[in-house]
C-alpha positions as CSV (number, residue, x, y, z in Angstrom):
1,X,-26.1,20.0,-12.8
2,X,-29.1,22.6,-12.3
3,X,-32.0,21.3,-10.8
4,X,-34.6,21.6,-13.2
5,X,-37.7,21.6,-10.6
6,X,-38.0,24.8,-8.8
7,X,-38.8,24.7,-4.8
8,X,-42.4,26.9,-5.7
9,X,-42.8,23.9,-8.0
10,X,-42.9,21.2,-5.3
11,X,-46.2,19.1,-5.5
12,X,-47.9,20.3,-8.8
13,X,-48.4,18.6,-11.7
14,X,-45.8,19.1,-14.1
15,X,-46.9,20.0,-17.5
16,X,-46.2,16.3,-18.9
17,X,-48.5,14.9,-16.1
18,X,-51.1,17.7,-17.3
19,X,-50.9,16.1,-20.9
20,X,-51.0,12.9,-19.9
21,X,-54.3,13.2,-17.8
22,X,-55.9,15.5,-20.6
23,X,-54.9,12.4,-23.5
24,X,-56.2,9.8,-21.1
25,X,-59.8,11.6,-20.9
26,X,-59.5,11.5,-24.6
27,X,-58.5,8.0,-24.8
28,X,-61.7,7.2,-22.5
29,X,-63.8,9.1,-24.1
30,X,-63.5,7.7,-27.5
31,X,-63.4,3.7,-25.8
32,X,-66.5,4.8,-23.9
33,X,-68.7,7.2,-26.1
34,X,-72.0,6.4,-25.1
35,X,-71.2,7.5,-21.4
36,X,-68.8,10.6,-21.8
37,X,-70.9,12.0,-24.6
38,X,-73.6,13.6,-22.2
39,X,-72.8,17.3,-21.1
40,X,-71.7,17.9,-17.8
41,X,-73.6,18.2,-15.0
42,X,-73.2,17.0,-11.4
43,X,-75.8,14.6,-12.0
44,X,-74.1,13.2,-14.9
45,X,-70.3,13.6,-13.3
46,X,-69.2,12.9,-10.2
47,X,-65.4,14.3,-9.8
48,X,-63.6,14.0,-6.3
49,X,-60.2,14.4,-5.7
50,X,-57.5,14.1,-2.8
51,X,-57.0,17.3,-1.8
52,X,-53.2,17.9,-2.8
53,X,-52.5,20.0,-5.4
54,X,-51.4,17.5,-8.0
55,X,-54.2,15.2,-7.8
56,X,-56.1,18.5,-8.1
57,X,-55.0,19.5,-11.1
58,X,-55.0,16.0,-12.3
59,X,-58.7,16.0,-12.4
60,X,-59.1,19.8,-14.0
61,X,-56.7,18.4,-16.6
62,X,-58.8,15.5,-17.2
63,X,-62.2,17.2,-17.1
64,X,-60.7,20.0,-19.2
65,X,-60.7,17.3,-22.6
66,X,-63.9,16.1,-21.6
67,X,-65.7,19.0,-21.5
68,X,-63.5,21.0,-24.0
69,X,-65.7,23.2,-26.4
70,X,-69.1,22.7,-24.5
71,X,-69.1,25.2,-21.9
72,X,-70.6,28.5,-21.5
73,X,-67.9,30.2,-21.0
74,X,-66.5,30.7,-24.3
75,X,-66.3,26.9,-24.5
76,X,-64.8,26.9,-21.3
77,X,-66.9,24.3,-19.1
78,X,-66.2,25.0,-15.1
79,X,-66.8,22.1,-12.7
80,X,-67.8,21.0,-9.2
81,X,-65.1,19.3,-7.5
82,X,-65.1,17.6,-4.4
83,X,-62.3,17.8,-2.0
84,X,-62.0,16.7,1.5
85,X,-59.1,17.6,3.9
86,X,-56.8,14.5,4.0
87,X,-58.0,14.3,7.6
88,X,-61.5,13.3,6.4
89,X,-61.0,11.6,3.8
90,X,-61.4,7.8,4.3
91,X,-62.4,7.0,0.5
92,X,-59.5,7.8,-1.2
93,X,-56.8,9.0,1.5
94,X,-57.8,5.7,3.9
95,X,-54.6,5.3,4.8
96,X,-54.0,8.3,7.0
97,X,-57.0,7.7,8.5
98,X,-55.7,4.2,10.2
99,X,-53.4,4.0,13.3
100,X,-53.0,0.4,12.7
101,X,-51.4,0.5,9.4
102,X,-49.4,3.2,10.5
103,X,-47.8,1.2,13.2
104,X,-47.5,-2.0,11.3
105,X,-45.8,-0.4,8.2
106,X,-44.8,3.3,8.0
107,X,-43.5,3.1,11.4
108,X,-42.5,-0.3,11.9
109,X,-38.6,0.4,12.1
110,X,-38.4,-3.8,12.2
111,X,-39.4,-4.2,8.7
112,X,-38.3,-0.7,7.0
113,X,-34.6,-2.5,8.1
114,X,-35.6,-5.7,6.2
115,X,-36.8,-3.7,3.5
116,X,-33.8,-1.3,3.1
117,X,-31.6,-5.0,3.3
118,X,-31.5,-5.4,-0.7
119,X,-29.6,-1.8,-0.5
120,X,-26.9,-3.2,1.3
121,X,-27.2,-6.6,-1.2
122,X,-24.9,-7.6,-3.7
123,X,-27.0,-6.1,-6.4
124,X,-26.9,-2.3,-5.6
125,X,-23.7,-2.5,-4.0
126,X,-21.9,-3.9,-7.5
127,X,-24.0,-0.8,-9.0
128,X,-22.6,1.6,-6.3
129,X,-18.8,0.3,-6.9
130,X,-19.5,0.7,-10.9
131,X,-21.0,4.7,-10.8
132,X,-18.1,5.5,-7.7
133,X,-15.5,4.6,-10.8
134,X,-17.0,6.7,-13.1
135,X,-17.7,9.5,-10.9
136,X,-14.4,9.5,-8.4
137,X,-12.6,6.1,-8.6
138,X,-9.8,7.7,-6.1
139,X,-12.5,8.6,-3.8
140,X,-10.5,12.1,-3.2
141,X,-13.8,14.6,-3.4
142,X,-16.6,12.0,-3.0
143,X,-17.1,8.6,-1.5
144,X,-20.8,7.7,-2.6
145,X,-22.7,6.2,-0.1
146,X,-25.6,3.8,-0.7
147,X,-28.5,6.4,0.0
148,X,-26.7,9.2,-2.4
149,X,-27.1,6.4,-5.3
150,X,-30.6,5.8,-4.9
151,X,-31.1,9.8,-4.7
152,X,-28.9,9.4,-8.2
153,X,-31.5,6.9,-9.6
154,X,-34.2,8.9,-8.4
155,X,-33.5,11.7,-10.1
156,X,-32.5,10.0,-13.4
157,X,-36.1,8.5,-13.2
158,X,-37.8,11.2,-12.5
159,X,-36.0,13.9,-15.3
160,X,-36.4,11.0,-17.9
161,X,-40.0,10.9,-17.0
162,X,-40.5,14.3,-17.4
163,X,-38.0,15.7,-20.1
164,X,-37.1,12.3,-21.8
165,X,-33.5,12.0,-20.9
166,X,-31.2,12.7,-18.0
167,X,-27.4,13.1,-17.8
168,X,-27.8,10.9,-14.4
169,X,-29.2,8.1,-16.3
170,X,-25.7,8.0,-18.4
171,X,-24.8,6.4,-14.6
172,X,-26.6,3.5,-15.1
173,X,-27.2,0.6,-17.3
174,X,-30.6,-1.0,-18.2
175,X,-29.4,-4.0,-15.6
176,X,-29.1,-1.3,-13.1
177,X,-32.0,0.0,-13.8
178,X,-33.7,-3.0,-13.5
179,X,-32.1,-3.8,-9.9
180,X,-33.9,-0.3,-8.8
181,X,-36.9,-1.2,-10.2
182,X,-36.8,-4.1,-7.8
183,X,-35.8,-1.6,-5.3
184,X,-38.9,0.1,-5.5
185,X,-41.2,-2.6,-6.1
186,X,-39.7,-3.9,-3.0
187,X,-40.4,-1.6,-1.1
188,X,-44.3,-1.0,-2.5
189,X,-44.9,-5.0,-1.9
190,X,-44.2,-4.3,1.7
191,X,-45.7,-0.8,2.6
192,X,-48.4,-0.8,0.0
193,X,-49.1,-4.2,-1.5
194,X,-48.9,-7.4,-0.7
195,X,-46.8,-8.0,2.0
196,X,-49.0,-7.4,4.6
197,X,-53.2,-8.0,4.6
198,X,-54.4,-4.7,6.4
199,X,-52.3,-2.5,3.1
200,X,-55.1,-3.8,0.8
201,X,-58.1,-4.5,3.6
202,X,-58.1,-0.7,4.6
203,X,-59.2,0.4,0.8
204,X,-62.6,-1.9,1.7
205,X,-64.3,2.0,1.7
206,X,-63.6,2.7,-1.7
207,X,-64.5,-0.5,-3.0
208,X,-68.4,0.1,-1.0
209,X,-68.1,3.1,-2.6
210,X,-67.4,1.4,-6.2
211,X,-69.8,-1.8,-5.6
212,X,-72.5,1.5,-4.7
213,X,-72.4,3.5,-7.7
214,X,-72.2,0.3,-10.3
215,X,-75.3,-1.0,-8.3
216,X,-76.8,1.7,-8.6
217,X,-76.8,2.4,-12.0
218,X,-77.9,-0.9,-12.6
219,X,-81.4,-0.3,-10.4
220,X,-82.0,2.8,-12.2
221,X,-81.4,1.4,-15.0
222,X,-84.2,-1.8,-14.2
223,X,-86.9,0.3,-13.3
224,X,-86.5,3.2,-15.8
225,X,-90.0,4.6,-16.4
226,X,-90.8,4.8,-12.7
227,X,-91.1,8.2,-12.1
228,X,-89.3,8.4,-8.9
229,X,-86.3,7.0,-9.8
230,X,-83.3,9.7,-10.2
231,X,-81.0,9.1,-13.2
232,X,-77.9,7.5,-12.2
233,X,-74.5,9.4,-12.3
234,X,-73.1,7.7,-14.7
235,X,-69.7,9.0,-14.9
236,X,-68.0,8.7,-11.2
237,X,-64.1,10.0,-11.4
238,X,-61.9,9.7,-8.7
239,X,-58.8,11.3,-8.2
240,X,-56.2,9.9,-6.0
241,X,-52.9,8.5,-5.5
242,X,-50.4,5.1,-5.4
243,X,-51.0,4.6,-1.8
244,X,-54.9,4.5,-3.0
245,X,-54.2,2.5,-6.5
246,X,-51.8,-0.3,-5.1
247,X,-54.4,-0.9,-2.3
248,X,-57.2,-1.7,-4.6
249,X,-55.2,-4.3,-7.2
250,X,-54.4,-5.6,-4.3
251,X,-58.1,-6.4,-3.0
252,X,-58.8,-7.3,-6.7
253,X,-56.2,-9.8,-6.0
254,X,-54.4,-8.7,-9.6
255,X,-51.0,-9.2,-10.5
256,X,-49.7,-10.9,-7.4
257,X,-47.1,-13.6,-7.7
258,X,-46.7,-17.2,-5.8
259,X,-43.7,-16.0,-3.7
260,X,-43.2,-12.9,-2.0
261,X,-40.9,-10.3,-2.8
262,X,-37.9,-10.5,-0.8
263,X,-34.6,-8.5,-0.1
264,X,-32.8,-12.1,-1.2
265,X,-34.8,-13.5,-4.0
266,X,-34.2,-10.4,-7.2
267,X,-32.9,-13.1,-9.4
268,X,-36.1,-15.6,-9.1
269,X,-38.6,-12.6,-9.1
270,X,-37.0,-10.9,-12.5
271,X,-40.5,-12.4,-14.3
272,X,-42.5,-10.8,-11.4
273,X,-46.1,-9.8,-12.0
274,X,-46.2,-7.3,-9.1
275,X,-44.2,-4.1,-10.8
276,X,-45.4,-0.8,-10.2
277,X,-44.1,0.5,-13.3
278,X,-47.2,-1.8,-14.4
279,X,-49.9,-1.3,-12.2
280,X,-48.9,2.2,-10.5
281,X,-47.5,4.3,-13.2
282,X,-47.5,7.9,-13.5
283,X,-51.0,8.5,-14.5
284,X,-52.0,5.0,-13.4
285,X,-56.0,4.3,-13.7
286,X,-58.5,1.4,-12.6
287,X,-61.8,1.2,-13.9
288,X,-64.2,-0.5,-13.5
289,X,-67.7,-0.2,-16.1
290,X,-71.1,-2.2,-15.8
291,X,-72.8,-3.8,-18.9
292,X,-76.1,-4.5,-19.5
293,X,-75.6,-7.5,-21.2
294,X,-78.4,-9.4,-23.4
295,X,-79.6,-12.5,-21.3
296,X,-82.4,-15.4,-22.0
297,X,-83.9,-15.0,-18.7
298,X,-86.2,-11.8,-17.8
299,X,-84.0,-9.8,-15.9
300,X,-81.2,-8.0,-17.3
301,X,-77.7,-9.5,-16.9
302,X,-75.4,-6.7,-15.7
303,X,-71.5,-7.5,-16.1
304,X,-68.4,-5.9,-14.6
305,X,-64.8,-5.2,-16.3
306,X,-61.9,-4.2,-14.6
307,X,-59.3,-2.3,-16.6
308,X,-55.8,-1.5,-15.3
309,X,-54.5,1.0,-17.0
310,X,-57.0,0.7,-20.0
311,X,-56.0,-2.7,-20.1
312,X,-59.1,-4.9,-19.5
313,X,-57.9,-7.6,-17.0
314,X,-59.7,-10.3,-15.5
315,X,-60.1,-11.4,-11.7
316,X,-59.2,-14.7,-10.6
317,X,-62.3,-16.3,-9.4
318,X,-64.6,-19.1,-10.7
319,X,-67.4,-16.8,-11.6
320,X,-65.5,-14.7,-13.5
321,X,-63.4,-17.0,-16.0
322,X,-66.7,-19.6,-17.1
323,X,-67.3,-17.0,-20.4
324,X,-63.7,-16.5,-21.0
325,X,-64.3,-12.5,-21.6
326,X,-62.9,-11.1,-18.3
327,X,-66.9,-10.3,-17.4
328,X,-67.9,-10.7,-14.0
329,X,-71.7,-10.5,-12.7
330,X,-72.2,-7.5,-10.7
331,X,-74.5,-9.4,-8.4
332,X,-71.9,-11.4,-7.2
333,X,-69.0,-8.9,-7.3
334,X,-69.0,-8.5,-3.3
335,X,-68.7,-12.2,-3.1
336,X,-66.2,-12.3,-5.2
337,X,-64.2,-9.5,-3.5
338,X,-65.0,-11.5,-0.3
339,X,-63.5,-14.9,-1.7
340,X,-60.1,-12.7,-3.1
341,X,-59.9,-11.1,-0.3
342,X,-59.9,-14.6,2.1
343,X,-63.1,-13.3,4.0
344,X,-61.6,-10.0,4.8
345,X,-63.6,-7.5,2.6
346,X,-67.2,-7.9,3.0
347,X,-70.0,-5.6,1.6
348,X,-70.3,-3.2,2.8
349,X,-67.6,-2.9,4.5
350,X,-66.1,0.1,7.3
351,X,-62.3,1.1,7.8
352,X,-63.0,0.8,11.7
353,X,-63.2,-3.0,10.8
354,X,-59.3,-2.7,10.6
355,X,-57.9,0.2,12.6
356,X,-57.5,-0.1,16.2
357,X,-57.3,4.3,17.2
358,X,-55.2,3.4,19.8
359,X,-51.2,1.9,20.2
């Protein structure tokens, strides 16, 4: 075996992960016409990204189908960007920016050991005595440990992902698959989901920044004629990661099951809703669009749908499931965060309210 992804390679966006962001802008743009049809400006676009090269290139990828052909440049259409230095960045990179979670997930040794229990669980260690007899059943020139098998997986996931098969995968069948998928949802549920409150309450600055730009297009849109009312940017991209997706479901309060995952319950969570396959997927997306919506009364009803990966989806709360069409009133989407959240989330809302800076 060769390892197909060069060391100068590491971090960039592979060329499948360029496609798929350029497809998905096309996708959006034909669902949404009316909004990506306008010609870009930084009035009419607002594109930030984390400031790693992948996500980087993400949004270039993205912005390249959406502006393909209009540019001045040949066609070529160039584009403001903003970045800011993961140090800074507490909209989409929150979680670095909180001592807090740091101590109560990525460094809490106490429940990375209750996490890494499935490994040493009947599932993966019936997978690890299955791949050690097809590999070296003597055990003469290799004795596969636990960690080298999920490595194995890993890299069976990730060459299928990208080149649509792997001689690694020929290691493991779709059961054993399935156990990893567990694996990894596992281990997302704890660190990024679920599992604890502050995972999900530390995202509370990108949904102010969300609940912001939707109200605001909505009182642009109320007093249009006024003279000194800016137009609304209409189009607001953001370009991020899983540590920011997972977060915000989370707070959304979408896909989350009765029972928690645990290192002990794989068979009674195999109809799980929480899967990261499903809501964190390479090229994952939430979004989250305002309608102006026709209403008896005199002012305009404005509406908010949530898609998941371009799958509209609706929140579980009473004001949001009286029409049946996954619509929720934007007036009341910061109570309704509120109520998902169990009071934690309010608008607006400050990642200081979480993080203590000190141990």
């Amino acid at each position: 075996w060769i390892n197909p992804f060069p060391l100068d390679l590491a971090s960039q966006l592979t060329t499948v992960g360029m496609k798929e962001s350029y497809c998905l802008a096309e996708r959006f743009q034909k669902r949404f016409p009316t909004l990506f049809c306008q010609k870009y400006s930084q009035q009419n676009y607002s594109i930030r990204s984390t400031d790693l090269d992948r996500t980087i290139q993400s949004a270039l990828s993205f912005s390249q189908h959406l502006f393909e052909g209009t540019g001045p440049l040949n066609g070529y259409q160039p584009i403001a960007l903003d970045v800011d230095r993961k140090t800074n960045d507490s909209l989409l990179r929150f979680f670095d920016l909180c001592p807090l979670y740091d101590k109560e997930t990525l460094q809490n040794e106490t429940l990375l050991k209750f996490i890494d229990r499935f490994l040493v669980g009947p599932e993966v260690q019936n997978i690890l005595k299955n791949v050690q007899r097809k590999i070296d059943p003597a055990r003469t020139s290799w004795n596969i440990t636990t960690n080298q098998l999920a490595v194995m997986y890993r890299i069976c996931a990730i060459e299928k992902a990208n080149f649509g098969d792997s001689l690694w995968c020929d290691l493991f069948t779709n059961g054993d698959q399935e156990v990893f998928e567990y694996q990894y949802d596992l281990k997302s549920f704890w660190l990024k989901g679920y599992g604890n409150a502050l995972n999900w309450n530390v995202s509370c600055p990108l949904i102010t920044d969300i609940i912001n730009n939707l109200n605001s297009a909505a009182k642009v849109d109320e007093q249009k004629g006024y003279e000194d009312m800016e137009e609304p940017t209409k189009v607001v991209l953001r370009f991020a990661h899983a540590e920011t997706l997972i977060p915000l479901v989370c707070a959304l309060g979408l896909y989350r099951d009765k029972e928690p995952l645990l290192p002990s319950n794989y068979e009674s969570q195999k109809k799980r809703l929480f899967r990261v396959a499903d809501l964190s997927p390479f090229g994952g997306n939430v979004a989250l669009v305002v309608y102006k919506c026709q209403s008896d009364e005199k002012q305009p009803n404005y509406q908010v749908r949530v898609l998941v990966n371009e799958r509209a989806v609706g929140l579980q709360h009473p004001m949001c499931q009286d029409s049946g069409t996954l619509f929720c009133p934007l007036d009341k989407l910061p109570k309704i965060i509120h109520d998902i959240t169990e009071g934690k989330i309010k608008y607006p809302c400050y990642l200081n309210e979480f993080c203590s800076t000190t141990f």
